[in-house]
C-alpha positions as CSV (number, residue, x, y, z in Angstrom):
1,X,10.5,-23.2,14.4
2,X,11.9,-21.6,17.3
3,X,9.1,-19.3,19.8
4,X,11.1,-16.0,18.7
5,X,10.1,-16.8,14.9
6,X,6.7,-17.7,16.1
7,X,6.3,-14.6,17.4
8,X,8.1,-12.4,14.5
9,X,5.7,-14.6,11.8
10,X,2.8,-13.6,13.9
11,X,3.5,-10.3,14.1
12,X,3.9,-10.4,10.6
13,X,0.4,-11.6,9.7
14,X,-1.3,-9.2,12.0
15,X,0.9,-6.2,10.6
16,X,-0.5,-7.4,6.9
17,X,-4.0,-7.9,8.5
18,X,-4.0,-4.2,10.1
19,X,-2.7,-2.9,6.5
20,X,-5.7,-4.8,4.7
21,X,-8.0,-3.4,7.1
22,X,-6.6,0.2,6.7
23,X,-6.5,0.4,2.8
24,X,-10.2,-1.3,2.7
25,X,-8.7,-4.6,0.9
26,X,-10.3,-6.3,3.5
27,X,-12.8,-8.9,2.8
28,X,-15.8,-8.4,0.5
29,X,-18.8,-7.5,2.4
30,X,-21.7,-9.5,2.9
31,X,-24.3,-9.6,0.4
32,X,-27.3,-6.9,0.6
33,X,-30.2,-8.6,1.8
34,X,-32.8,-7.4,-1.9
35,X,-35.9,-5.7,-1.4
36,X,-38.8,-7.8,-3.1
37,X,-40.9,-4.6,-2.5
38,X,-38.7,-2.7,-4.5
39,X,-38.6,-5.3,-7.4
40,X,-42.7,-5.5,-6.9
41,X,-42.8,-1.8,-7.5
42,X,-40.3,-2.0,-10.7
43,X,-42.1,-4.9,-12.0
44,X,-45.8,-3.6,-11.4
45,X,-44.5,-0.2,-13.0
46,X,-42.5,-2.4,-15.9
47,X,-44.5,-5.0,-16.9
48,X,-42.3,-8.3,-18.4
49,X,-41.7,-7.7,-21.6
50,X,-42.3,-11.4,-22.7
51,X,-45.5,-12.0,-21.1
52,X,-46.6,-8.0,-20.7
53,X,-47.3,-9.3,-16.8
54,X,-46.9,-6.8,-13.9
55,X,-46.3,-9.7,-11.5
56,X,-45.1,-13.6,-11.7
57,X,-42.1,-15.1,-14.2
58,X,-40.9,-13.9,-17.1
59,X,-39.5,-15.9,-19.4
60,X,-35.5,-14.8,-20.9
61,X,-35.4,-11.9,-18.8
62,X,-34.0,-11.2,-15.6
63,X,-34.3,-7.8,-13.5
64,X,-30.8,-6.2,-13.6
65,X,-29.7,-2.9,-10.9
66,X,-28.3,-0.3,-13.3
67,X,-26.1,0.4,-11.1
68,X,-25.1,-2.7,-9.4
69,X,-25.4,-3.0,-5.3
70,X,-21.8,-4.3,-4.9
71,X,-20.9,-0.7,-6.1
72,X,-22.8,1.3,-4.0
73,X,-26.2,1.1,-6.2
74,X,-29.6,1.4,-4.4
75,X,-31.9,-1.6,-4.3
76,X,-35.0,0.7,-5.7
77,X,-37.3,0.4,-8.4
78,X,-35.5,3.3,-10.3
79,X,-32.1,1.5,-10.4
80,X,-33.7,-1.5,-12.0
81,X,-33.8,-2.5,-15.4
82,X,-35.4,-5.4,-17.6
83,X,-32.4,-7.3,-19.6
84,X,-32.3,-10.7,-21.2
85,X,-30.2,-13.5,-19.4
86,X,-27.7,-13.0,-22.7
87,X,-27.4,-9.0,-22.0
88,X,-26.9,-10.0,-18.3
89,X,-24.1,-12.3,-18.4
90,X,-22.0,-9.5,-20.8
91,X,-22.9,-6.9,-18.7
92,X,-22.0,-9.1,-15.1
93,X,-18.4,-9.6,-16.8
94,X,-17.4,-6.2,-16.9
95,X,-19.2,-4.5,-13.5
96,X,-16.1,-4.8,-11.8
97,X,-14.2,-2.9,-14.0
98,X,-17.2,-0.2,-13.8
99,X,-17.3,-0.7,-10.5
100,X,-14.1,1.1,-9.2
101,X,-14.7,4.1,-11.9
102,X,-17.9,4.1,-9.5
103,X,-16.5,3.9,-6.5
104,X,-13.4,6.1,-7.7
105,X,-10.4,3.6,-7.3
């Protein structure tokens, strides 16, 4: 490959880069570090409904964000939810679909 289409190829990439950048199709962002205070505070005010505990395990269940934190959801005890691992995995296949009607895209 010659320098001249070295150049033109790298021009290229960094045109395609600056587009990604300016559209916001650029790379995911990191994940949110979760509050455990936050889940405390839903959990103490929620108790497991397996075990009827306000703290420690529980069993089937997971704690689910309503409105998830990858689209713009707070990380609060009033976005949080009990669900069973079942409800979970259904409901984590189609949050990225809900996720742009969120974010309007």
């Amino acid at each position: 490959m010659s320098s001249a289409s070295a150049v033109t190829l790298a021009a290229r990439a960094l045109l395609l880069v600056l587009a990604a950048l300016a559209t916001g199709a650029a790379a995911a962002p990191a994940k949110r570090q979760r509050s455990h205070a936050a889940r405390a505070e839903f959990q103490h005010a929620h108790p497991c409904p397996a075990t009827g505990q306000p703290s420690g395990k529980c069993p089937g269940y997971v704690i689910d964000h309503i409105r998830p934190l990858a689209c713009g959801g707070a990380d609060s005890a009033a976005n949080m939810q009990w669900q069973t691992r079942a409800e979970a995995r259904a409901k984590d296949r189609h949050e990225r679909r809900r996720c742009r009607h969120w974010l309007g895209r």
